[in-house]
C-alpha positions as CSV (number, residue, x, y, z in Angstrom):
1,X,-4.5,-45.5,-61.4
2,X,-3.8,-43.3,-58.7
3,X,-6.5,-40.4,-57.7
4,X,-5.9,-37.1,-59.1
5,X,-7.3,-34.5,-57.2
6,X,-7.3,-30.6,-58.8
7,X,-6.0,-27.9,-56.8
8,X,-9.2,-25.7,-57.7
9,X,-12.6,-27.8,-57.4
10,X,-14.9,-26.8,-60.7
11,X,-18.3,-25.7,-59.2
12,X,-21.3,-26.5,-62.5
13,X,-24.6,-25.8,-62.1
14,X,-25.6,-29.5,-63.4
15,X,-29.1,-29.7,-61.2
16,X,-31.6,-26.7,-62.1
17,X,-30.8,-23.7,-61.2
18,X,-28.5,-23.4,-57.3
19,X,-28.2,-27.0,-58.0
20,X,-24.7,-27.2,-58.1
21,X,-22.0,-29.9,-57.9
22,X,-18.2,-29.5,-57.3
23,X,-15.8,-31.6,-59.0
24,X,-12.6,-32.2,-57.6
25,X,-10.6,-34.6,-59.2
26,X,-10.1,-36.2,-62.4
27,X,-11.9,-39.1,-61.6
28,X,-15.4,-37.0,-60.8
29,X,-14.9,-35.4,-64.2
30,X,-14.6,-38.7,-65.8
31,X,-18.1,-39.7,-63.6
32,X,-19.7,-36.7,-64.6
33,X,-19.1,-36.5,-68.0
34,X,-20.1,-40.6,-68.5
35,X,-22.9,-39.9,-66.1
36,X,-24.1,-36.4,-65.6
37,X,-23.2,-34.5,-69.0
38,X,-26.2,-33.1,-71.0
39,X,-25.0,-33.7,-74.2
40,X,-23.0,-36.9,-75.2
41,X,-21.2,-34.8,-78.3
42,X,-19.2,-32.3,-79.7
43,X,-15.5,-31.4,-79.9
44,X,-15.1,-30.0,-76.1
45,X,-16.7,-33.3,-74.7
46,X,-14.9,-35.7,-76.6
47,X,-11.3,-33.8,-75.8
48,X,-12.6,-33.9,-71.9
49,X,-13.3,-37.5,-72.2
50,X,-9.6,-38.1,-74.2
51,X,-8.0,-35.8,-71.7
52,X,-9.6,-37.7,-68.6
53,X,-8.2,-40.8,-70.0
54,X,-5.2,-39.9,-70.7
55,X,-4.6,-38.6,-67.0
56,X,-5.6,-41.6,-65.4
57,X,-3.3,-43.6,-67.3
58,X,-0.6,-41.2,-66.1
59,X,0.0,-39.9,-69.6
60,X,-1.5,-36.0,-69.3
61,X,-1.5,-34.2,-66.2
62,X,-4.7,-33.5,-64.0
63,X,-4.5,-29.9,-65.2
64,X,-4.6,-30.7,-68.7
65,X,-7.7,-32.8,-67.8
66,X,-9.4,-29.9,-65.4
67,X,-9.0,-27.2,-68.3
68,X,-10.1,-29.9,-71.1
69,X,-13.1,-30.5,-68.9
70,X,-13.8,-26.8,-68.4
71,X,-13.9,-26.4,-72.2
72,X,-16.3,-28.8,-72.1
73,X,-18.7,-27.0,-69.6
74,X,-18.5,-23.7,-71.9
75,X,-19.2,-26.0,-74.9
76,X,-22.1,-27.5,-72.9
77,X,-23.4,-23.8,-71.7
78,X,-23.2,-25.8,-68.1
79,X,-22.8,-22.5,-65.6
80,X,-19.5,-22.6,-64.1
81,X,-19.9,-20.7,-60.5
82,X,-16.4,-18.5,-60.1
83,X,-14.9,-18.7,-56.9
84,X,-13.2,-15.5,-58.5
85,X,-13.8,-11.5,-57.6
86,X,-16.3,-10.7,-59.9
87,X,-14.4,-7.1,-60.0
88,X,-11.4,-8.8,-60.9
89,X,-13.3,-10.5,-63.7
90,X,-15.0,-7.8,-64.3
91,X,-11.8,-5.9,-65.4
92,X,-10.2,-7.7,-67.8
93,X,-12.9,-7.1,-70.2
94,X,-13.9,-3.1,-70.8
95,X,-17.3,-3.8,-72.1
96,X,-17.8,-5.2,-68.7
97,X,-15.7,-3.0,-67.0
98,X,-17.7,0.0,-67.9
99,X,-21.2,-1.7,-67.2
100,X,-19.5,-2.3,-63.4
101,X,-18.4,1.2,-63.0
102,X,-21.6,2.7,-64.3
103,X,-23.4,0.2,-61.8
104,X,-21.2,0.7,-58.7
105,X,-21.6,4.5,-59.5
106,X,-25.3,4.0,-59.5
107,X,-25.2,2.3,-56.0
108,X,-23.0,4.7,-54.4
109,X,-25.0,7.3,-55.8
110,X,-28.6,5.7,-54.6
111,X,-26.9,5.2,-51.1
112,X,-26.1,8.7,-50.8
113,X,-29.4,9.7,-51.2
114,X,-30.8,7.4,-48.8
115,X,-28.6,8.5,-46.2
116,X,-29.0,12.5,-47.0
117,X,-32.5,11.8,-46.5
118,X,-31.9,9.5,-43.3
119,X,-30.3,12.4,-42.1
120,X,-33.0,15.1,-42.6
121,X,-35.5,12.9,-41.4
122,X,-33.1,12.6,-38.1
123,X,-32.8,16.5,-38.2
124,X,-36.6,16.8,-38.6
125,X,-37.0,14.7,-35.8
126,X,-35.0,16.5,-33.5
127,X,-36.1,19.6,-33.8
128,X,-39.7,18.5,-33.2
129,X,-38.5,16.8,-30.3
130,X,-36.7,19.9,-29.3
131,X,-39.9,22.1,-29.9
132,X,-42.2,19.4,-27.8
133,X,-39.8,19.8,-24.9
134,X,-40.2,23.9,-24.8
């Protein structure tokens, strides 16, 4: 049984919330899903434990193990942290993508403010400055 390690870790939130844990290999999903899992059941889990198996015994790749095993998180509603651009992600689905755009216009247009207002307040100040010196 040789070590499999993924290519992309899996980052689940597994202790509380920021309490994550980074599996890397088929071997720490194995672990975690014997040890760690919240919920010894359903179709996801049981696919992740078969597909963990299978890869140790060299008869499934390490990929088909890492996607079976994220199947299992979703099933599990265990966070899985993205290593991904969240605009990326963000994209793909319009919903989302339309809730992004209406946010980053928001930002832009609170920062524009701030710094129209910075720069009256710098103006204002100057020209007091200015009048004190006279």
């Amino acid at each position: 049984m040789a070590v499999q390690p993924w290519e992309d870790g899996v980052d689940l939130q597994l202790h509380g919330i920021g309490g994550y844990r980074t599996v890397g290999s088929t071997e720490d999903a194995a672990r975690c899903l014997l040890e760690l899992w919240p919920r010894d059941s359903g179709k996801a889990f049981m696919a992740a434990q078969r597909a963990c198996l299978a890869a140790l015994e060299g008869k499934a790749t390490a990929a088909k193990a890492r996607s079976a095993f994220i199947k299992a998180a979703e099933e599990a509603d265990i966070h899985i942290r993205s290593h991904e651009d969240p605009r990326k992600v963000a994209m793909r689905n319009p919903a989302i993508s339309q809730a992004w755009r209406k946010a980053n216009r928001d930002a832009i247009d609170a920062v524009e403010k701030s710094v129209t207002k910075l720069k009256a307040e710098r103006e204002r100040f100057f020209r007091a400055r200015r009048n004190s010196e006279d």
